[in-house]
C-alpha positions as CSV (number, residue, x, y, z in Angstrom):
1,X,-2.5,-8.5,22.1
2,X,0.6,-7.6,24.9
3,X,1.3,-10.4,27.7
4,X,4.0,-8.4,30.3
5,X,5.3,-10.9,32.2
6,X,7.0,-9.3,35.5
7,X,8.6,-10.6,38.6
8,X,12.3,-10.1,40.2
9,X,15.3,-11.7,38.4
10,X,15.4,-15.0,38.3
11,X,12.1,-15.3,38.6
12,X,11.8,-17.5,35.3
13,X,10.1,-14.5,32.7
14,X,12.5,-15.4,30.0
15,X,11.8,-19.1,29.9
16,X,8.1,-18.7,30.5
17,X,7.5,-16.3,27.9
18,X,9.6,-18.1,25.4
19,X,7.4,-21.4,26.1
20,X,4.5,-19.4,25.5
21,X,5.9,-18.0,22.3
22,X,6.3,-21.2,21.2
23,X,3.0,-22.6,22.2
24,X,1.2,-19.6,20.7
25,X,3.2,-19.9,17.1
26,X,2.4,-23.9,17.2
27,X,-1.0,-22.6,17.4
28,X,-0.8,-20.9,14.8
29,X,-0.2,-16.8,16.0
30,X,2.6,-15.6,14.8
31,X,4.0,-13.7,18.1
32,X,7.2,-12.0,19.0
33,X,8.9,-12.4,22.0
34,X,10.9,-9.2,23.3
35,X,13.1,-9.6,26.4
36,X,14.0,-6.4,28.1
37,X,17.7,-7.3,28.9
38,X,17.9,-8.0,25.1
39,X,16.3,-4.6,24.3
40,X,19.1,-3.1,25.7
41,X,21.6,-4.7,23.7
42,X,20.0,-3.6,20.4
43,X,20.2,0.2,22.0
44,X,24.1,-0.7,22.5
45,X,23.9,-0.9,26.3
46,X,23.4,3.1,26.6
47,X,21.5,2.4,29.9
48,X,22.6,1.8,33.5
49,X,20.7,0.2,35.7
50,X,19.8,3.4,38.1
51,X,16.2,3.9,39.0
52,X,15.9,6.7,36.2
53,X,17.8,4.2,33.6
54,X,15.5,1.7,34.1
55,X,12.6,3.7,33.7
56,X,14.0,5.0,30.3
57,X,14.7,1.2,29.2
58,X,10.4,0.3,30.3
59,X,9.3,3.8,28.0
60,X,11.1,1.8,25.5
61,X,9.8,-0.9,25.6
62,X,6.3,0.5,25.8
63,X,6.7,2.5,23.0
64,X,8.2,-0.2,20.9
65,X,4.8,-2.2,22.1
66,X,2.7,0.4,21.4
67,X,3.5,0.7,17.1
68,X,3.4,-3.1,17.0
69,X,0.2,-3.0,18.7
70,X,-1.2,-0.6,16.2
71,X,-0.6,-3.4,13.5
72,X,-2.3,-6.3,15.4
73,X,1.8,-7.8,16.2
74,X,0.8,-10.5,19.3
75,X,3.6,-9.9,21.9
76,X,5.4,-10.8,25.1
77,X,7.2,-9.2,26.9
78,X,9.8,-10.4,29.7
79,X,10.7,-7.3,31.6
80,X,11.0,-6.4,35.4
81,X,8.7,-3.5,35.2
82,X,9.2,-1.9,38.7
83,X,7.3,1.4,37.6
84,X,3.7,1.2,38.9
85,X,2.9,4.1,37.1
86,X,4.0,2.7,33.6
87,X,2.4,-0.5,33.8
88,X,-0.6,1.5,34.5
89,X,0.3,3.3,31.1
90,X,0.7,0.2,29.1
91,X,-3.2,-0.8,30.4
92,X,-4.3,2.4,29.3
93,X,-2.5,2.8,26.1
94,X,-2.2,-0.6,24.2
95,X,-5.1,-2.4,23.2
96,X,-5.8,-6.2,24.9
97,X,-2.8,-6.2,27.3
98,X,-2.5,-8.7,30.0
99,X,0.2,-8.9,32.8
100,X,1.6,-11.5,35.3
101,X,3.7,-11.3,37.6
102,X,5.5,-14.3,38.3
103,X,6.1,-13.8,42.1
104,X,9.2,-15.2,42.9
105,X,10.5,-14.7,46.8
106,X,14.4,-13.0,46.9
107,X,15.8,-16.1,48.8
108,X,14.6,-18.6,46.1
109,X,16.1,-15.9,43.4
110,X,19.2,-15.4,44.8
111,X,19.8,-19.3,45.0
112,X,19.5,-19.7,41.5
113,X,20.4,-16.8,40.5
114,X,21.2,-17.8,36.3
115,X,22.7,-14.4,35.0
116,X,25.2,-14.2,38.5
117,X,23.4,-10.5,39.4
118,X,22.6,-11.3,43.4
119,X,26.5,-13.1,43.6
120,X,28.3,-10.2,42.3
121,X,26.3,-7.7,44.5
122,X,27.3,-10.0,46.9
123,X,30.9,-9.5,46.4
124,X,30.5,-5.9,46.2
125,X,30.8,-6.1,42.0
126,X,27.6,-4.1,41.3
127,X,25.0,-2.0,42.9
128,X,21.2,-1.3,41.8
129,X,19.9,-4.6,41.7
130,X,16.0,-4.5,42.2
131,X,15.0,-6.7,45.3
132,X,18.0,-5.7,47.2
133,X,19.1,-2.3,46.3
134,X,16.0,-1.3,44.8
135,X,12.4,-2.5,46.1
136,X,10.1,-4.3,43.7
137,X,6.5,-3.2,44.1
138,X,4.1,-5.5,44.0
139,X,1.9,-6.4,40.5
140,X,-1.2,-5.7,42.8
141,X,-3.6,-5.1,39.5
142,X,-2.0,-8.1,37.6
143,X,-4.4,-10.2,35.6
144,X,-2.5,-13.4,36.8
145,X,-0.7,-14.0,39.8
146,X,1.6,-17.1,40.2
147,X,3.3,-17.6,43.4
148,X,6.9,-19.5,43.3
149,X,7.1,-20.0,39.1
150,X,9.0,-23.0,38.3
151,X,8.9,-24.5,42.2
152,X,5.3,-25.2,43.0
153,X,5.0,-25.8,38.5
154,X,6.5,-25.9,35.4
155,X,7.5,-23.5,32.7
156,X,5.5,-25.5,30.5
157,X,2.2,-25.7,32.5
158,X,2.7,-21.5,33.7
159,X,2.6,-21.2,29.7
160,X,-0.6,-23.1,29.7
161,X,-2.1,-21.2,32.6
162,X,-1.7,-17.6,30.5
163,X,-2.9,-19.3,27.2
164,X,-5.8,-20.3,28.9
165,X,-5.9,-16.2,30.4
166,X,-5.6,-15.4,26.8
167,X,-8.0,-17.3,25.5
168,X,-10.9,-16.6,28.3
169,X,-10.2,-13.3,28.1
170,X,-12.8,-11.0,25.9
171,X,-10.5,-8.6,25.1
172,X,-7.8,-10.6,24.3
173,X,-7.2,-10.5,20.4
174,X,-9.4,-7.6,18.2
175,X,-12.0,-9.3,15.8
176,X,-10.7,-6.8,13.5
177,X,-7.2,-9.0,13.6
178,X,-8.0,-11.3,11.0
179,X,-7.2,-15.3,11.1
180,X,-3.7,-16.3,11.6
181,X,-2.0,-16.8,9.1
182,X,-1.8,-20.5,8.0
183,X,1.4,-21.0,6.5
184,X,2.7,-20.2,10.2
185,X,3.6,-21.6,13.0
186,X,5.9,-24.3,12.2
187,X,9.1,-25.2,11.0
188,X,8.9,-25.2,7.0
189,X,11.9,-25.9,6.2
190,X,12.2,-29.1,8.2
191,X,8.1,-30.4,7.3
192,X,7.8,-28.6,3.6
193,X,4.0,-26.7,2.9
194,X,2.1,-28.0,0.4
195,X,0.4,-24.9,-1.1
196,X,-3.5,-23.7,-1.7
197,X,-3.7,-21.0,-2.8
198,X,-7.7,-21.5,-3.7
199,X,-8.9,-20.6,-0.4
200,X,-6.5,-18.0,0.8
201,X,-7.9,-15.5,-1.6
202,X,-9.8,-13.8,0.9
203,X,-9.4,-10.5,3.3
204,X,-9.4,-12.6,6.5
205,X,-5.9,-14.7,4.8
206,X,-4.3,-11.6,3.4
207,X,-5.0,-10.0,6.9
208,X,-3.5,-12.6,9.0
209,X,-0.5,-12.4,5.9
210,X,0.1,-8.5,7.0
211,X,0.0,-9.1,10.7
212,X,3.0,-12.0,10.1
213,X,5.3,-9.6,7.8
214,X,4.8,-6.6,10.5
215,X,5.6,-8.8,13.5
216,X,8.5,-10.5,11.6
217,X,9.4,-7.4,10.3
218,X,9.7,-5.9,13.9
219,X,11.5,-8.6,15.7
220,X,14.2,-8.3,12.9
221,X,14.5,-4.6,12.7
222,X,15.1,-4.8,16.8
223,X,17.1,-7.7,16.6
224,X,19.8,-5.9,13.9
225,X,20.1,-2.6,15.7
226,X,18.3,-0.7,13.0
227,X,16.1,1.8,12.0
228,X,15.2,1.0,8.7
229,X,16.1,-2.5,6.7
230,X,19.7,-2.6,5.0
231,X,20.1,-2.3,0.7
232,X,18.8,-5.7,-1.1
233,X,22.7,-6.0,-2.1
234,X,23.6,-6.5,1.2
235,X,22.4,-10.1,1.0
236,X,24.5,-11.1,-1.4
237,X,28.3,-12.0,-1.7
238,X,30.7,-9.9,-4.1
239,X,30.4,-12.5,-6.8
240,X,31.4,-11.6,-10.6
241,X,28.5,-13.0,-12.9
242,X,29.9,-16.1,-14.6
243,X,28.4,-17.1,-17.8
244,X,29.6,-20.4,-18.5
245,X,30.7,-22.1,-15.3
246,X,27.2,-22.9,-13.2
247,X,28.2,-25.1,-10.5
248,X,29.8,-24.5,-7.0
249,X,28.4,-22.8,-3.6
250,X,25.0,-22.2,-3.6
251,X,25.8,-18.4,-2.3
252,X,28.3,-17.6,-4.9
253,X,25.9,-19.2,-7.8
254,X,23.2,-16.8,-6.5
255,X,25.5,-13.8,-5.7
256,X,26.6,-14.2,-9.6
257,X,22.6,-14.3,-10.7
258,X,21.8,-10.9,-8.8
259,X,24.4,-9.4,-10.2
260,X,23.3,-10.5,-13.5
261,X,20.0,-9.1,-12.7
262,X,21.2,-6.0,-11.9
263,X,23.5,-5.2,-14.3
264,X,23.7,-7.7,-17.3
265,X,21.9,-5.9,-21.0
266,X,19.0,-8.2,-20.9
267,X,19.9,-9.6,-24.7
268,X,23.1,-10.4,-23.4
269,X,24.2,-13.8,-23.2
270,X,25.4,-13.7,-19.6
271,X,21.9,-12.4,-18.9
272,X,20.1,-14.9,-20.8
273,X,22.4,-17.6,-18.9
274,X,21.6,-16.1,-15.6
275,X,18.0,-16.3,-16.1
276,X,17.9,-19.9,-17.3
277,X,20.1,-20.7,-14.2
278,X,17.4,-18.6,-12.1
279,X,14.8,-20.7,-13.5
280,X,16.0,-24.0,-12.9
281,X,16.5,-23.1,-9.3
282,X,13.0,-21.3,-8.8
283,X,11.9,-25.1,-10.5
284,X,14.1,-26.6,-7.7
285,X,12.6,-24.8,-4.8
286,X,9.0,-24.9,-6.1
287,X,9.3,-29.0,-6.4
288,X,11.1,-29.4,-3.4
289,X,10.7,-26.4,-0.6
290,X,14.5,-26.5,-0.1
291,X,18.0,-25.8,-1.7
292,X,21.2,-27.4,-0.7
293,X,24.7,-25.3,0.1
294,X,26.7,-27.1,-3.0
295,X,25.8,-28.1,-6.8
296,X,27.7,-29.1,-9.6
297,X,27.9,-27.6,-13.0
298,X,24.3,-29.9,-14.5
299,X,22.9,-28.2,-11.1
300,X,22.4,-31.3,-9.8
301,X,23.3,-31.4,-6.1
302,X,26.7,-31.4,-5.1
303,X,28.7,-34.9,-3.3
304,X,28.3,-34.3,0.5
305,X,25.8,-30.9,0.1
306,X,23.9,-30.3,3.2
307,X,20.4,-28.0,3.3
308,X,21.7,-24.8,2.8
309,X,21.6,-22.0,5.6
310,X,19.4,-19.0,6.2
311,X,22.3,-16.7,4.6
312,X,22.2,-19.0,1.2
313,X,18.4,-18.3,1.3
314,X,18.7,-14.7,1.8
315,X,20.9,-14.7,-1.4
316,X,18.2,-16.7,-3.2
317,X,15.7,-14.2,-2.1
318,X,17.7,-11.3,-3.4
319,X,17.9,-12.7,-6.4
320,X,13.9,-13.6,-6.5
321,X,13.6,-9.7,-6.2
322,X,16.3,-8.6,-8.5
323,X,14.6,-11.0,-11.4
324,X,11.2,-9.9,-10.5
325,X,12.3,-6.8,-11.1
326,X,13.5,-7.0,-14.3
327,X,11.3,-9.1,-15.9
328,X,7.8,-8.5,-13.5
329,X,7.6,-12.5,-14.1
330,X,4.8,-13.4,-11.1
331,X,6.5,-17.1,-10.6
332,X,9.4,-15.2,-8.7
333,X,7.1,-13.5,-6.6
334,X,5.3,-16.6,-5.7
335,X,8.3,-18.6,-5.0
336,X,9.4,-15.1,-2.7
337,X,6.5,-15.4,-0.9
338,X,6.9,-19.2,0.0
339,X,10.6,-18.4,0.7
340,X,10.0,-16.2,3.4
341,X,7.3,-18.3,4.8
342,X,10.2,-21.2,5.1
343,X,12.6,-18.5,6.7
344,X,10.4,-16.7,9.0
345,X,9.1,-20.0,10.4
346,X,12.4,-20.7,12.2
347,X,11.8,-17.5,14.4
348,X,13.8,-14.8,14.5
349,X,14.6,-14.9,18.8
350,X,18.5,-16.7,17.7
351,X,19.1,-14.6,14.8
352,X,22.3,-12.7,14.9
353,X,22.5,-8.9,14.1
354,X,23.5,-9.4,10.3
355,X,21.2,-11.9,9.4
356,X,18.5,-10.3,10.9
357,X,19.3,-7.1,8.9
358,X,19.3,-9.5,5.4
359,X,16.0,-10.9,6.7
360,X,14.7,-7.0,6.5
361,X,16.3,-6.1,3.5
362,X,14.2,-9.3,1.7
363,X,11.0,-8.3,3.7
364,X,11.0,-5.0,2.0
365,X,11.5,-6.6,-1.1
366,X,8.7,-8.9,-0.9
367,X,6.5,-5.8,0.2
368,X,7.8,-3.6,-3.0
369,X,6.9,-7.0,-5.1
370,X,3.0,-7.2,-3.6
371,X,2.8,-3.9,-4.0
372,X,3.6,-4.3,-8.0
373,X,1.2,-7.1,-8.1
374,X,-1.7,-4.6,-6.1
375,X,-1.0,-1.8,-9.1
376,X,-0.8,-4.4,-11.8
377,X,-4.6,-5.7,-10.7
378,X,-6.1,-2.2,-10.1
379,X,-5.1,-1.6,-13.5
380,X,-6.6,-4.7,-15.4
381,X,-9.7,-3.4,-13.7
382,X,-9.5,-0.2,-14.5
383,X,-9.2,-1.2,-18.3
384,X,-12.1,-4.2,-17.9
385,X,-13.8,-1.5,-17.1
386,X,-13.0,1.0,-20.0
387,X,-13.6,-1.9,-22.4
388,X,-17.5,-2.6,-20.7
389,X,-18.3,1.1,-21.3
């Protein structure tokens, strides 16, 4: 499902859309917000702002919309979309897409103006602003059309007015999409899940599981500047493994277990240390949904530790995959799974370009993990089933 919000600058598409992400994730969906000005960014600010740049920067966009579409990713989009003819091509071409136009009049922009565009093509700064130097056509086959956004209502009751679009609207979400998935949707590291995993075995929950990793996995991709996720060992600090000393920063504990993991002979005492260390912090996270940012050398936590930050997890998670790697164990898949369920459910829209990049790197190590898990059942079938014949 695709919401492309439009209207003028200033209009108030960036704050709408971002109350309606938020509304639509409380609810449940996990949904990725992509602003258009942002977009650019990622694409290192290649683009002008000429008629033909912008229409490059909306084929983009569409595009971008388009694969995520293909995986059942929810989306909004903030964009001034002054092409007729490729809003036209969105409705054709991506499945359950609403737009609305947030009709703002030029006066009313220019007097607010947030990102300073009208006053410095007032003083002669810049040129190819849409609604002076370029026109702005009119959304005239929008599916909602709101006169004066944030003047005659509030950002918070527009948001309301499109998930009620949303929700009347037929076409709206594909029945093929799955339920969301449960374990989204709010803050886990702040109000900790308590688990079931009884009634999530099912098509509908693993469904809903896919559609959360793809829309996580395409908001941090965007958000990092890259093509393809960074190497796990990017997560982790240069650390050398330590095989007496335990205590200290989280990140440089965990740095020293992945590199353990990787490298350490597996009768080794450093390895054997490592993995006793590993444990006891998988037995930490498991109890507790949370890890602080110092311990002492009994791993208890440290005087003055705070909750540790989403770089300390990343480390954690790199060194989930590392041991699940070596030793196939399933507890560190299962505590990799709830790990990125805690970090994904802060959002990714405030996520700087490096973390972002760690945040795909640990994705596509959870992925390789279920996949090992998928082989490793197909396989106990296959030989329950040699054994019955």
């Amino acid at each position: 499902m695709i919401v492309w919000l439009i209207g003028i600058s200033g209009a108030g598409k960036t704050t709408v859309g971002r109350a309606l992400v938020e509304k639509m994730r409380t609810g449940g969906r996990p949904t990725l917000f992509i602003d258009g000005d942002e977009i650019r960014t990622v694409w290192k600010d290649d683009l002008g702002h000429t008629v033909e740049a912008r229409r490059r920067n909306h084929s983009r966009l569409s595009q971008l919309c388009k694969v995520l579409d293909q995986d059942g990713v929810d989306i909004i989009v903030s964009a001034l979309s002054i092409f007729p003819d490729l809003r036209a091509w969105n409705r054709r071409n991506l499945r359950h897409y609403l737009e609305v136009f947030l009709d703002l009049p030029l006066k009313e922009a220019r007097s607010r103006d947030p990102k300073g565009i009208y006053a410095k093509r007032a003083r002669g700064e810049s040129r190819d602003v849409v609604g002076v130097d370029i026109p702005f056509p009119l959304g005239e086959t929008v599916d909602l059309h709101i006169i004066k956004p944030e003047i005659l209502d509030t950002p918070d009751n527009i948001a309301n007015r499109i998930l009620d679009l949303i929700n009347n609207s037929e076409t709206a979400r594909p029945s093929s999409a799955g339920e969301p998935y449960r374990y989204a949707g709010r803050d886990l590291l702040e109000t900790p899940e308590t688990y079931e995993f009884a009634p999530c075995r099912d098509d509908e929950f693993f469904n809903g599981w896919q559609t959360h990793r793809s829309a996580a996995m395409a908001a941090c991709l965007a958000y990092s500047g890259r093509l393809s996720p960074p190497p796990l060992g990017d997560c982790v600090e240069n650390a050398p493994i330590r095989s007496e000393e335990t205590g200290g920063k989280l990140t440089n504990i965990m740095s020293s277990l992945y590199h353990a993991a990787e490298t350490a002979h597996p009768e080794s005492e450093d390895y054997r240390n490592a993995k006793r260390t590993m444990d006891e912090f998988v037995k930490k996270f498991e109890i507790f949904r949370r890890l602080y940012d110092q311990y002492d050398e009994n791993l208890k936590r440290g005087s003055g530790a705070s909750v540790v930050d989403i770089d300390g997890y990343c480390v954690f998670g790199a060194a989930l995959i590392a041991f699940h790697r070596r030793t196939g164990v399933p507890i560190y898949s299962s505590t990799l799974l709830k790990l990125l369920d805690a970090i994904l459910s802060r959002g990714t829209d405030d996520l700087d370009t490096r973390t972002a990049g760690k945040i795909t790197a640990l994705l596509q190590g959870e992925d390789e993990v279920v996949r090992y898990w998928e082989r490793h059942t197909e396989s106990l079938k296959e030989r329950r089933g040699d054994s019955q014949t």
